[in-house]
C-alpha positions as semicolon CSV with decimal commas, in nm:
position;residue;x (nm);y (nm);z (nm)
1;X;4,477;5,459;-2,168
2;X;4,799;5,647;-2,240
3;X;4,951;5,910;-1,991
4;X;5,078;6,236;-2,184
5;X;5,411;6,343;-1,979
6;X;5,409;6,670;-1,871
7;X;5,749;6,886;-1,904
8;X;5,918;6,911;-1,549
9;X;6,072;7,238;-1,435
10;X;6,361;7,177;-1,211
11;X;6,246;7,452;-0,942
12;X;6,474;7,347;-0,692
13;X;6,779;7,394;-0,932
14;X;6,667;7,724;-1,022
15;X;6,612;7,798;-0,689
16;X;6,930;7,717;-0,576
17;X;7,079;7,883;-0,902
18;X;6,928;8,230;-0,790
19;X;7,042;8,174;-0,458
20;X;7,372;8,089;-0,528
21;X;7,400;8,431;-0,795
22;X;7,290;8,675;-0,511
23;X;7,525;8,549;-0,248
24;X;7,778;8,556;-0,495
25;X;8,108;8,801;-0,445
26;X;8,063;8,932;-0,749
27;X;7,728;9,075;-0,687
28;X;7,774;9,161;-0,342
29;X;8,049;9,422;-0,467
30;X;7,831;9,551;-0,705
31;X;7,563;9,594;-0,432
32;X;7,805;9,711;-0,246
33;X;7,924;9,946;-0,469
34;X;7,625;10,130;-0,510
35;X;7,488;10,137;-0,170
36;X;7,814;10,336;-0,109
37;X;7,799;10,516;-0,393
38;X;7,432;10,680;-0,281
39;X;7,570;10,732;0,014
40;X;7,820;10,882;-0,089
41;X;7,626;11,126;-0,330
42;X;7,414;11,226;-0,043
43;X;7,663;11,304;0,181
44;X;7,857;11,541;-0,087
45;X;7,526;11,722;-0,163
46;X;7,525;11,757;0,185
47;X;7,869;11,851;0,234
48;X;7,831;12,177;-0,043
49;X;7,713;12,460;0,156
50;X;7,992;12,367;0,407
51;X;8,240;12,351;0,168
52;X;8,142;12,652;0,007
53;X;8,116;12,832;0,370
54;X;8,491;12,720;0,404
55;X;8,631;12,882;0,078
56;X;8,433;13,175;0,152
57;X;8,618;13,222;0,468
58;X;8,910;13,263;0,307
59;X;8,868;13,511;0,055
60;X;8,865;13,895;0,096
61;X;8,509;14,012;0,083
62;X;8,552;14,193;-0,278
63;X;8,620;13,792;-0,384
64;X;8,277;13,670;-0,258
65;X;8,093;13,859;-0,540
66;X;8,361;13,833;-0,788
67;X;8,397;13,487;-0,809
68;X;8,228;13,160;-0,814
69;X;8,173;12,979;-0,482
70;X;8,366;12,705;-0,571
71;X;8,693;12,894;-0,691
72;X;8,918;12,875;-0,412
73;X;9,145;13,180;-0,382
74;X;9,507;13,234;-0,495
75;X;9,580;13,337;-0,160
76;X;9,377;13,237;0,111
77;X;9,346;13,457;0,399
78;X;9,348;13,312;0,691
79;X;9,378;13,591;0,861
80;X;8,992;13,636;0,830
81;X;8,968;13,427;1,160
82;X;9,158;13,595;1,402
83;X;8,957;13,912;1,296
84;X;8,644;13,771;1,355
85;X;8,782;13,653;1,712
86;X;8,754;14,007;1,804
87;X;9,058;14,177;1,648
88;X;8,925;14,365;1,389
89;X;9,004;14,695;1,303
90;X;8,724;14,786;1,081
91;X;8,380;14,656;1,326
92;X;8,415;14,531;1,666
93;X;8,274;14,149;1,638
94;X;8,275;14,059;1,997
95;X;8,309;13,687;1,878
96;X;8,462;13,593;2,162
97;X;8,211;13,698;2,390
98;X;7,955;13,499;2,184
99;X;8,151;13,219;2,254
100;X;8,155;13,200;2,575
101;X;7,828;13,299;2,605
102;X;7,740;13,007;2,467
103;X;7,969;12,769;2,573
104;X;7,859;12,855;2,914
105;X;7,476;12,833;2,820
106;X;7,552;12,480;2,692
107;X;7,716;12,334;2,965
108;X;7,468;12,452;3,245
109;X;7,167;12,329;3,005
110;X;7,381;12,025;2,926
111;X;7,412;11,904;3,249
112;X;7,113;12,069;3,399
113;X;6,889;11,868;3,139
114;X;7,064;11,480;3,166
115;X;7,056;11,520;3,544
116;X;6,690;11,642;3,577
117;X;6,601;11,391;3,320
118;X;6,795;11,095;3,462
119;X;6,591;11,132;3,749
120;X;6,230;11,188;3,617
121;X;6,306;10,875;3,365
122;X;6,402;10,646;3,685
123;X;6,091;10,745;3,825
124;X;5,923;10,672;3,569
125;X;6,021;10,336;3,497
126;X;6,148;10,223;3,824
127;X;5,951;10,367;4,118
128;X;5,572;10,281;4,210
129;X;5,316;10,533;4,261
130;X;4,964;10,606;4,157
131;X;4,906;10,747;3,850
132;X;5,250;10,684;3,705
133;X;5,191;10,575;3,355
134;X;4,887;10,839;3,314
135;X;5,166;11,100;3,402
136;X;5,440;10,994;3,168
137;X;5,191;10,954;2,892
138;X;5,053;11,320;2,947
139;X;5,353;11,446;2,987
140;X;5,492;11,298;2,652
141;X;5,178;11,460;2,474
142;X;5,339;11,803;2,551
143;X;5,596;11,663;2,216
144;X;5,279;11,735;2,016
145;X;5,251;12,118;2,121
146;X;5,526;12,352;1,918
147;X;5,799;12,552;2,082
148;X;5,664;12,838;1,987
149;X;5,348;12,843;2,115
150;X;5,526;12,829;2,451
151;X;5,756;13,139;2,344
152;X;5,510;13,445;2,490
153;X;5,438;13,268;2,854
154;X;5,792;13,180;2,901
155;X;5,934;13,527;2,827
156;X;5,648;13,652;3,089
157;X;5,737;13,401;3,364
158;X;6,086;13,522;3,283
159;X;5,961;13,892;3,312
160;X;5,812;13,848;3,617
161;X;6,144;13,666;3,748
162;X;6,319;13,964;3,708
163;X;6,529;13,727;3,451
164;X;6,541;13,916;3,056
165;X;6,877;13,982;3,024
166;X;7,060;13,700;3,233
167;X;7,195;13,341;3,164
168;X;7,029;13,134;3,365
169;X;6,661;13,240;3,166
170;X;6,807;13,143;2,823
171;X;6,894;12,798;2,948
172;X;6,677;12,718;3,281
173;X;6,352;12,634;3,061
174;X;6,540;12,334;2,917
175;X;6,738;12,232;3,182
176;X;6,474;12,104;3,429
177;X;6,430;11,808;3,145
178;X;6,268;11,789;2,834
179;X;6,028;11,508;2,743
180;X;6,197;11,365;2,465
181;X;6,496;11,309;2,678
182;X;6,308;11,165;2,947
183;X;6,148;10,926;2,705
184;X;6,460;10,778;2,580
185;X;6,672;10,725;2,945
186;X;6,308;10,555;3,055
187;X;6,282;10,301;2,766
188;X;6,682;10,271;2,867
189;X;6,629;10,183;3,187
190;X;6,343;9,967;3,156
191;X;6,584;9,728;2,926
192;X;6,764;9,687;3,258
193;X;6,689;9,340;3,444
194;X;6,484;9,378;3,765
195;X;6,668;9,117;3,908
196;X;6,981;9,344;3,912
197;X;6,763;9,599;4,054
198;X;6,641;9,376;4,304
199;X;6,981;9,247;4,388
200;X;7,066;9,560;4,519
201;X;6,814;9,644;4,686
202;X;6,839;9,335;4,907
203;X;7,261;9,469;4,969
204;X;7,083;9,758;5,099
205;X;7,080;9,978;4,872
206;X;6,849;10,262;4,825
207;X;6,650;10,428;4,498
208;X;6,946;10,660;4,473
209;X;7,183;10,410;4,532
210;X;7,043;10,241;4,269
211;X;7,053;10,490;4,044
212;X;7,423;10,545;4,124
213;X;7,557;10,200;4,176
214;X;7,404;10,032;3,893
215;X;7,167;10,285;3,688
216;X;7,439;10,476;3,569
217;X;7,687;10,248;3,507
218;X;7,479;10,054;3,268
219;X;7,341;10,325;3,090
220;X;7,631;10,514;3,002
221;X;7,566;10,496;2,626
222;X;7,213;10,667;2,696
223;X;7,383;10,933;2,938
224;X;7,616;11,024;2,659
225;X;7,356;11,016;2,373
226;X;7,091;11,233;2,544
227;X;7,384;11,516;2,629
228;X;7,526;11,536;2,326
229;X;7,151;11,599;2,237
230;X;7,152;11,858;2,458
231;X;7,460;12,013;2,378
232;X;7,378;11,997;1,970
233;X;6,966;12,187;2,075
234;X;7,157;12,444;2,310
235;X;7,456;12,533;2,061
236;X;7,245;12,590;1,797
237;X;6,928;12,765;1,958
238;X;6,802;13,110;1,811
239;X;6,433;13,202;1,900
240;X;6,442;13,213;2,274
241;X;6,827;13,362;2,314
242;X;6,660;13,609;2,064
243;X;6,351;13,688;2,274
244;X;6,488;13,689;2,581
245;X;6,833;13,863;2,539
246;X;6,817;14,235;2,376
247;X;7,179;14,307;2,527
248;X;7,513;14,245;2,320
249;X;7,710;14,168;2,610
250;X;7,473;13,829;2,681
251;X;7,442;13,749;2,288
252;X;7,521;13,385;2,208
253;X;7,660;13,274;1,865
254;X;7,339;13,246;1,704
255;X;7,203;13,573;1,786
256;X;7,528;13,725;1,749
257;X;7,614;13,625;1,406
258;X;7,286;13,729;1,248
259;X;7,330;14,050;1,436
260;X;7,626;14,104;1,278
261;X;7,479;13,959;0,955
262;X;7,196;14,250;0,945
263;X;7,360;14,521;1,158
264;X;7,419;14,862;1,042
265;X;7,775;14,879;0,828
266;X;7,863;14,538;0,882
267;X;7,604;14,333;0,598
268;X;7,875;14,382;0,356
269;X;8,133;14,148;0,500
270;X;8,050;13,779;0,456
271;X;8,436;13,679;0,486
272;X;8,417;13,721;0,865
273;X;8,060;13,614;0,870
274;X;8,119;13,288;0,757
275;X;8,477;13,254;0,932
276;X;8,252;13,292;1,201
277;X;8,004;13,068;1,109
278;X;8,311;12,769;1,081
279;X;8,446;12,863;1,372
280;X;8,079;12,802;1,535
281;X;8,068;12,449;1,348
282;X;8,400;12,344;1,514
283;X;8,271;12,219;1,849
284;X;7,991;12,023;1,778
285;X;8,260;11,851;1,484
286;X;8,460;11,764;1,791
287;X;8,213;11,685;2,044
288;X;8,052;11,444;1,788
289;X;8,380;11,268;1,671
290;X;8,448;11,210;2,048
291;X;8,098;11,024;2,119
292;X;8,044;10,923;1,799
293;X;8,101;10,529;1,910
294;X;7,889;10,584;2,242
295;X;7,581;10,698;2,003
296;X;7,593;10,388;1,724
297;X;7,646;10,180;2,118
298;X;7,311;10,319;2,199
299;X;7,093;10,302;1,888
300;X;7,242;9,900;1,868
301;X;7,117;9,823;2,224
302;X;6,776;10,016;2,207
303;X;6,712;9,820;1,917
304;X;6,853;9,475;2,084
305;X;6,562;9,519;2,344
């Protein structure tokens, strides 16, 4: 009885042959090259509206009608910023006093919210009580329920607080902690070893000592990340500031520049509207170039635990 040889495929070579083509330089620049390359498209789409606010800014306001967005003028008039600082001749802007408006308004909530927050989140994660988990959890559902459903009983707590009008209501319902915030420093400091913890605690230290000693030190990334959160939420918040301030003295940038967007007289000059509206962008450019490298710290050792 004869055996009929079947063909053999040499799967191994091929195998190896594919394996060898894919980790190849070649193709890895080509991958390379377009991985970049979508980035890069996104990003410029992206980068459009800001580029066009920037040309804007420099053009007279007859040359935001006259021309395309993308023609950027002969002479640029960089004057435009100055005037919207508050040195206009033609409408009083009172830029500046948006701006520190806000700046203060930031830095109280800022603070306010990663201190508050550090604290709940060590609770949370470190200290033993009854009913600790339920709490969190409950707690976190509150992410579910939208801001502005919550709009109408704050401003009547605030009423009744004497506070429509002032500072401290614009920025003292987000200071006290919010529960996204608390969320992230208490998967943070859960990461940390107990034994540290522990170690400590038999030096005599207490929860605040803790907290202070080694808490903080070790989650500096987290600290960072969650106030720059903060900062980036409170720079750029309209509704409340909206509800709760009617006065133009306590206006912050958001409120201010639509009020000058819609305002009697003063609709027709986009120049120093969207001078302004760079000149709003500049500190959160800063504050993220600063702390960029203590945000990519934190998303690489959330996601190393």
């Amino acid at each position: 009885m004869s055996t009929i040889a079947l063909p053999q495929r040499d799967l191994p070579q091929r195998a190896k042959s594919r394996a060898t083509f894919f980790s190849s330089r070649p193709f890895k620049i080509v991958k390379l090259t377009a991985f970049y390359g979508v980035l890069g498209a996104v990003g410029a789409v992206f980068m459009v509206p800001y580029l066009f606010a920037f040309i804007g800014s420099l053009k007279p306001d007859s040359g935001i009608y006259g021309t395309t967005p993308w023609d950027f003028p002969a002479h640029p008039l960089w004057a435009n910023y100055p005037d919207t600082w508050g040195n206009w001749s033609v409408v009083e802007t009172h830029f500046s006093t948006y701006f520190y408006n806000t700046l203060f308004v930031t830095v109280c909530l800022t603070v306010g919210q990663v201190f508050f927050s550090m604290l709940a989140a060590y609770a949370f994660a470190r200290l033993r009580f009854p009913g600790r988990d339920t709490i969190f959890w409950l707690y976190l559902l509150t992410l579910m329920v939208p801001n502005i459903v919550t709009i109408i009983p704050l401003y009547t707590i605030m009423d009744k607080l004497h506070g429509v009008n002032t500072y401290w209501a614009v920025f003292l319902p987000y200071a006290l902690g919010t529960p996204y915030t608390i969320f992230l420093m208490r998967q943070f400091f859960r990461g940390i070893p107990q034994e540290v913890v522990d170690a400590a605690k038999i030096d005599g230290c207490g929860d605040l000592g803790v907290l202070r000693r080694i808490i903080i030190p070790l989650s500096r990334p987290i600290l960072i990340t969650a106030g720059l959160i903060a900062f980036v939420f409170s720079w750029n918040n309209f509704l409340w500031p909206l509800v709760i301030e009617d006065s133009q003295n306590h206006y912050l940038l958001t409120t201010g520049l639509a009020n000058f967007s819609t305002g009697p007289g003063t609709g027709q000059y986009l120049n120093i509207l969207l001078a302004g509206a760079m000149i709003t962008l500049l500190p959160m450019l800063v504050v993220f170039i600063i702390f960029n490298r203590y945000i990519i710290r934190s998303i690489q050792l959330s996601q190393g635990r």
